[in-house]
N, C-alpha and C positions, 0 to 999 in steps of 0.2 A: 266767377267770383274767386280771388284770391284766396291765401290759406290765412292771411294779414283782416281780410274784410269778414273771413266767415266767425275767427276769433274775434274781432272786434262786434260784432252782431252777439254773439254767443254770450260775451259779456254783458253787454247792454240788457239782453234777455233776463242774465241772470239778475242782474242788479233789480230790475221791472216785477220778475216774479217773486224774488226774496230766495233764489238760486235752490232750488230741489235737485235732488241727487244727480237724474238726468241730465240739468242743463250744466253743471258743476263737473260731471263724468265727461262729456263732450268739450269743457271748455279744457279741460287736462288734457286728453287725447288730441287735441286740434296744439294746446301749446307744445307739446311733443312731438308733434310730427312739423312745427312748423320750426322749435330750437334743431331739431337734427338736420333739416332742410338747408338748414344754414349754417351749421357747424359742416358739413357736407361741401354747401359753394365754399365754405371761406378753406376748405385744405383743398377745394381743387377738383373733387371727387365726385363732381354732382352731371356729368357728362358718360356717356355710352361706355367708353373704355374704362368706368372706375372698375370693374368687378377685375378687367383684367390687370391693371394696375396692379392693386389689391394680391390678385394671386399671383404676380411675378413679386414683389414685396414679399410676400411670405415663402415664395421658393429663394431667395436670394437672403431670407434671415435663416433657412433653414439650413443654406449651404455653408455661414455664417458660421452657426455654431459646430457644424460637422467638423469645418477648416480649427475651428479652436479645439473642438476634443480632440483630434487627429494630431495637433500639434502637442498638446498637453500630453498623450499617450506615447509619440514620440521624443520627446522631452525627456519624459520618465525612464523610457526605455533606454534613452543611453545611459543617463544617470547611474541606471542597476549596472547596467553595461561596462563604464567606466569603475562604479565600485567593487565589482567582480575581480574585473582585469586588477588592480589593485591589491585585492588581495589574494590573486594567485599569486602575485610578485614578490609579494609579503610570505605568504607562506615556503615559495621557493629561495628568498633570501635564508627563510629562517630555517632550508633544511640542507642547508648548502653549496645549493645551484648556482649564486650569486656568481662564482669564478665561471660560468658557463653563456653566465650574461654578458662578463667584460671582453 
């Protein structure tokens, strides 16, 4: 029996008995396993190799955001780097090295 035919019974049950918690509890649990079943085929994922999908995805967003703070940190790093050098420049104009520059 399908997961389509056992909710459809489930229903019908409850309708028949006037739905007590049990057949109501069951008819949730059966519609939850049977929306994720299909949210599942419909991205692709409902075949042997989803777990590994799944963990090359998550190692490939991990590397993702590594490559962005790696870049963000290096970024910054010149930034200080460049305003550093500036104002050593600054301060050797300003103590009269400036003729040692030209």
């Amino acid at each position: 029996m399908s997961r389509e035919e056992l909710l459809a019974r489930l229903l019908a049950q409850a309708e028949d008995s006037g739905g007590d918690f049990v057949t109501l509890r069951a008819v949730v649990e059966e519609a939850s396993e049977l929306g994720a079943s299909r949210v599942l085929t419909r991205m692709g994922l409902d075949d042997a190799n989803a777990h590994d999908d799944l963990a090359e995805l998550r190692e490939l967003l991990r590397a993702w955001r590594d490559a962005k703070r790696s870049a963000l940190r290096s970024a910054i790093d010149w930034a200080v780097r460049g305003i550093l050098a500036l104002l050593i420049f600054a301060i050797a104009i300003r103590f009269g090295f400036g003729d040692l520059v030209r």
